[in-house]
C-alpha positions, 0 to 999 in steps of 0.5 A, spaced: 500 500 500 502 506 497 501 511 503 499 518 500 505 524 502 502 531 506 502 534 499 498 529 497 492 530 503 492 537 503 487 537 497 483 531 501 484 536 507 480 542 503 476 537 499 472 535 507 472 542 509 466 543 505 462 537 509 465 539 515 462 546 515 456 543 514 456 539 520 457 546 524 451 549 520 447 543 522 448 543 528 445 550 529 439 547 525 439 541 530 439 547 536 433 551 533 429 545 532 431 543 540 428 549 542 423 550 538 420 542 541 422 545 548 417 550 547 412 547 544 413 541 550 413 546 555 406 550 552 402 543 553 405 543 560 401 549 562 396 548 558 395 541 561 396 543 568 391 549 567 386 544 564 382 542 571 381 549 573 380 552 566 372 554 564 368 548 561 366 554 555 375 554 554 376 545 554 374 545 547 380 551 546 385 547 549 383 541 547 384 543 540 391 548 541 393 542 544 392 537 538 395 543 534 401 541 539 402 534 539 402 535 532 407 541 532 412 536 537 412 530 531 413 535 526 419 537 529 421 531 532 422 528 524 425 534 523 431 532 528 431 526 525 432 528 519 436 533 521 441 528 524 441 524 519 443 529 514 449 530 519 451 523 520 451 522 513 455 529 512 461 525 517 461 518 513 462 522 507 469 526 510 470 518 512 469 515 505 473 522 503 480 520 507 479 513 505 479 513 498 484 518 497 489 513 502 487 507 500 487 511 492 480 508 491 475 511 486 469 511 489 465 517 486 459 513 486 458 513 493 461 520 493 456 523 491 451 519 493 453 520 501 453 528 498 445 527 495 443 524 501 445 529 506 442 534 502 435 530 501 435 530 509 437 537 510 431 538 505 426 534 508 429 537 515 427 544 512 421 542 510 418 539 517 421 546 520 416 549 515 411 545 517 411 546 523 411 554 523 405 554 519 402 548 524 404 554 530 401 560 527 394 555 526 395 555 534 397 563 535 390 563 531 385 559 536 389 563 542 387 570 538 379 568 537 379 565 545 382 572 546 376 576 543 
């Protein structure tokens, strides 16, 4: 086995710095999510603690704010899930990369397909997310119309 020299690494070296910065971008995508399904628990938390005392005229409203949360909390928990994917996809490419540059295999093949399922996942991750915002402005609106 031919062992590669520095020179020969440092363009796999700039090559995997593309994967690793968006490792780092994914991780503050993962801790918007995180928060973003912390509050949500937190929201069915206090409803739910305020549920026994609430007027019977408001348990249809509550009721109804906390299926619009249960929802929201799926949403979000398959966008982390995505999320993590994607960067645990990003990780084995940077594996895969410094492999086959040591070892001098050709394997664009899996290559790219490790590159386009990391962006299948970042993409499906983003769009939960979306759906998810939309899913907590229907629960921003039955709070305005239990306001009024």
């Amino acid at each position: 086995m031919n062992i590669p020299s520095v020179a020969q690494m440092l363009p796999v070296l700039q090559t995997a710095i593309g994967p690793m910065i968006l490792i780092s971008g994914l991780g503050l995508v993962l801790l918007t999510m995180t928060n973003r399904l912390g509050r949500t628990i937190d929201r069915v938390r206090v409803l739910t603690a305020g549920l026994p005392t609430a007027a019977e005229n408001k348990h249809a409203k509550v009721s109804a704010q906390l299926r619009i949360l249960w929802r929201r909390a799926r949403l979000i928990r398959t966008a982390i899930m995505l999320c993590a994917m994607s960067a645990l996809a990003a990780a084995i490419l940077i594996i895969v990369i410094f492999f086959t540059a040591l070892w001098q295999l050709e394997a664009a093949l899996l290559i790219g397909a490790l590159f386009i399922l990391c962006m299948l996942c970042l993409i499906g991750a983003l769009i939960f997310v979306i759906l998810d915002i939309n899913q907590s402005l229907m629960a921003l609106k039955l709070e305005m119309v239990a306001d009024e």
